[in-house]
N, CA and C of each residue as an Amber inpcrd file, in Angstrom:
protein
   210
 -57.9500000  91.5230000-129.0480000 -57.3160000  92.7010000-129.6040000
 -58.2910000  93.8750000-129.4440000 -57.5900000  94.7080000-128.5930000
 -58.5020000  96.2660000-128.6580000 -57.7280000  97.3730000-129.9650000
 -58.8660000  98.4950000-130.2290000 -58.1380000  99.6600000-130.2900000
 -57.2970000 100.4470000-129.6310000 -56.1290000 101.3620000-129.9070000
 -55.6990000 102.3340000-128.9490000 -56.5990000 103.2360000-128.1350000
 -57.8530000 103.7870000-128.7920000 -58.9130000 104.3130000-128.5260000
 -59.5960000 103.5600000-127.1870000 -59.6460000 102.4990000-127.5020000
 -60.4930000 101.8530000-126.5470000 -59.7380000 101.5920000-125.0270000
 -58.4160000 101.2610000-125.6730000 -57.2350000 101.2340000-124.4800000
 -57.7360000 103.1330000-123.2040000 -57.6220000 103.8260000-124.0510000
 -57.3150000 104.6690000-123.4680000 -58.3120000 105.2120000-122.7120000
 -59.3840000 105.0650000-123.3430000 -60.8230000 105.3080000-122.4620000
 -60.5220000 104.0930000-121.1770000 -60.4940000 103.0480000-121.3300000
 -60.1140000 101.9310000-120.5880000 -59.0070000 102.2390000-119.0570000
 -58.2290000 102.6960000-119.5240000 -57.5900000 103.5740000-118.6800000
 -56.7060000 104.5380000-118.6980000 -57.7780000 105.6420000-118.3060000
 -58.0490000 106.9550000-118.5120000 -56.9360000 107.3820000-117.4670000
 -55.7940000 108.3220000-117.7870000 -55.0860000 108.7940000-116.8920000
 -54.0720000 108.1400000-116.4370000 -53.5200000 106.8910000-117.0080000
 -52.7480000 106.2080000-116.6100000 -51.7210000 106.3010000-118.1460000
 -50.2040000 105.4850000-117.4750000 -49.2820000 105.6120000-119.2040000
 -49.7250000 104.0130000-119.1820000 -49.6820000 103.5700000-120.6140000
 -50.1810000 102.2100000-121.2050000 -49.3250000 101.9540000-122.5000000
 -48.5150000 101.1240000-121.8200000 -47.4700000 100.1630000-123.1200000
 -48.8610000  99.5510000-123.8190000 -48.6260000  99.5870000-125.1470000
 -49.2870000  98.7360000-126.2330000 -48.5220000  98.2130000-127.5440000
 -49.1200000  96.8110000-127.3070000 -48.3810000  96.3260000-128.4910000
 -48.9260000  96.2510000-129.9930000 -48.6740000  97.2170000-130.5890000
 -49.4410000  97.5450000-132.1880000 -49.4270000  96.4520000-133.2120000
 -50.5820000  95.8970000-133.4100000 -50.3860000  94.7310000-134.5090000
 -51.1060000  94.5750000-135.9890000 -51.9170000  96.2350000-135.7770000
 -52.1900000  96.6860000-137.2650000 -52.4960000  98.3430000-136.8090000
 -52.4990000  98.9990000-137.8170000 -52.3350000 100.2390000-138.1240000
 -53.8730000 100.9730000-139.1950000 -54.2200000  99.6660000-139.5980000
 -55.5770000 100.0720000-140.8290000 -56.8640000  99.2300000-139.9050000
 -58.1600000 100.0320000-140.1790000 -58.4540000 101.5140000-140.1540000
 -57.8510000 102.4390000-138.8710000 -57.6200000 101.5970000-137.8790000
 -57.7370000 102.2110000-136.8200000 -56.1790000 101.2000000-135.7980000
 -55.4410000 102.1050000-135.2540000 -54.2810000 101.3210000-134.6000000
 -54.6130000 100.4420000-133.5340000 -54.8630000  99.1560000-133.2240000
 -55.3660000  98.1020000-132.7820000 -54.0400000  97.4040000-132.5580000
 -54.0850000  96.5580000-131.3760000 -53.5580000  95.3970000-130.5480000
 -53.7540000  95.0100000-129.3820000 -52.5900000  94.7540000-128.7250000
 -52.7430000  94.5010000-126.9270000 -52.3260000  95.0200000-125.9520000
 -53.1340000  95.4030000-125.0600000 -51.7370000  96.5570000-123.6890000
 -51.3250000  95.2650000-123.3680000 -49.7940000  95.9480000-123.2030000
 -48.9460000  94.5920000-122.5580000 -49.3910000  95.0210000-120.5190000
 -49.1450000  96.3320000-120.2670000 -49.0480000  97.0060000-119.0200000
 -49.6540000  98.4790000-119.0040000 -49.7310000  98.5210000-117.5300000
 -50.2780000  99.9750000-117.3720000 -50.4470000 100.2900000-116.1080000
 -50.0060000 101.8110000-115.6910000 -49.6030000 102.2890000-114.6550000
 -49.8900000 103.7120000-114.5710000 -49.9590000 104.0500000-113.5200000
 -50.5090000 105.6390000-113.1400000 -48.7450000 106.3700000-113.2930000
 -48.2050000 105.7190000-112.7180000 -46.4110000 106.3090000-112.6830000
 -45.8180000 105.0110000-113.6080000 -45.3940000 106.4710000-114.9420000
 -45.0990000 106.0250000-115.7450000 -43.4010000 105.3980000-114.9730000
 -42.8820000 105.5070000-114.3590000 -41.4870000 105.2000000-113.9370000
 -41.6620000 103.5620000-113.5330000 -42.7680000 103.1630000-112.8200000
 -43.2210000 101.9280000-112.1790000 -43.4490000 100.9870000-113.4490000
 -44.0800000 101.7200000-115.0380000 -44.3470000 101.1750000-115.7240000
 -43.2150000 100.5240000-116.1380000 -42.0950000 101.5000000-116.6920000
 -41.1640000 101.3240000-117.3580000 -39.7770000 100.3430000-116.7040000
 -40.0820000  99.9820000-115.4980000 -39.5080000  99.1220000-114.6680000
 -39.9540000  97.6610000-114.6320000 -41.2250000  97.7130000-114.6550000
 -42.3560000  96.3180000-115.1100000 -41.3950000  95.6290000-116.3540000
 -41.9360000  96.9120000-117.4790000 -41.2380000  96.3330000-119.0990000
 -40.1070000  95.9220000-119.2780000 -38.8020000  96.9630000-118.6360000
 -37.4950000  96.0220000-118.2120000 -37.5440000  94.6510000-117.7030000
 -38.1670000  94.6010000-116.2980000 -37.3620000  93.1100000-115.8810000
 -38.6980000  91.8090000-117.0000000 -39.6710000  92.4560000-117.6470000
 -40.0270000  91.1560000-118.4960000 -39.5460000  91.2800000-119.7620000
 -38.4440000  91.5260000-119.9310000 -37.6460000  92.0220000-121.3600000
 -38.7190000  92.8290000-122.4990000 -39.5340000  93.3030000-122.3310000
 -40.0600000  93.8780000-123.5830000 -39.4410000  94.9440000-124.1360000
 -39.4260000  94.8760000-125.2150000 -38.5000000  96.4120000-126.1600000
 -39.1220000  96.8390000-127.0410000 -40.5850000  96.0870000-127.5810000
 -41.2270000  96.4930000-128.4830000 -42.9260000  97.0860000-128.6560000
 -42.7420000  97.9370000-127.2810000 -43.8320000  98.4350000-126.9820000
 -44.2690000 100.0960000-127.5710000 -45.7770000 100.5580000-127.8550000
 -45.7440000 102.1480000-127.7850000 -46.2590000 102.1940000-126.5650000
 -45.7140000 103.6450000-125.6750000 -45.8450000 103.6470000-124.4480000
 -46.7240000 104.9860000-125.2540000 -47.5550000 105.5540000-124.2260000
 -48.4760000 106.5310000-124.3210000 -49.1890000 106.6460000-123.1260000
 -49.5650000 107.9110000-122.9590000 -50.6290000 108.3890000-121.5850000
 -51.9900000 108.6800000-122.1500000 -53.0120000 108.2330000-121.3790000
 -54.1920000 108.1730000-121.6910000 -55.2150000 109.2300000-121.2950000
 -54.9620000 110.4550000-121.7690000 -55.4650000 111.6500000-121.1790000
 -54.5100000 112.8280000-121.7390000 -54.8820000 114.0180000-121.1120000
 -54.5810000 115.1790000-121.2920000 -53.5080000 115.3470000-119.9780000
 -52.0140000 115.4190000-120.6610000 -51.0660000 115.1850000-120.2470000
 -50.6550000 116.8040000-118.9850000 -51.1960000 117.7480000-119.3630000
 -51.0530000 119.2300000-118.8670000 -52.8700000 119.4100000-118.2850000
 -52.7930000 118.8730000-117.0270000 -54.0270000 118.8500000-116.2030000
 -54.9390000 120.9170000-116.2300000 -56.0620000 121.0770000-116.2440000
 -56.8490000 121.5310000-116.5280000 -56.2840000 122.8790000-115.6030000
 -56.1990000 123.9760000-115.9650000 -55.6950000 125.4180000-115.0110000
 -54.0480000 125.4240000-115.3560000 -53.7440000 124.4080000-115.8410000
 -51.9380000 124.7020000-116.2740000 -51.8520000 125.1970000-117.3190000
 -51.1790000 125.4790000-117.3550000 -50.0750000 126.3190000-119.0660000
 -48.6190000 125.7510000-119.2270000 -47.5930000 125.5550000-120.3700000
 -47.0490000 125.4500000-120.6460000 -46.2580000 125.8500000-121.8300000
 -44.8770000 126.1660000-121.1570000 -44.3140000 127.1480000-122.6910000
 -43.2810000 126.4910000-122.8190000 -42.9910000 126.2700000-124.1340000
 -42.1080000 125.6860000-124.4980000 -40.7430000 127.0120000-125.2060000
């Protein structure tokens, strides 16, 4: 069992299904998967039936010189 923290340093820049199995002190479990294209990911998790994943990207989602307005 890792942290989310640790997941994400782990791989940096990629989206990473994790499966959360405590929340105190710190949100900890297991990456089920992980992928640079989140679309490839989310195709993985379908055909092995998972439904009970947090998906998240591991980085700064709006790369460095961009802006965004909502």
């Amino acid at each position: 069992m890792e942290t989310l923290k640790e997941a994400k340093k782990k791989f940096e820049k990629e989206w990473i299904a994790f499966l959360v199995k405590e929340e105190i002190p710190e949100i900890s479990g297991k990456v089920l998967d992980h992928d640079k294209d989140k679309h490839a990911l989310h195709k993985r998790l379908r055909e092995k039936k998972i439904k009970y994943a947090y998906i998240t990207f591991a980085g700064p989602y709006i790369q460095p010189g961009y802006e965004v307005l909502f």
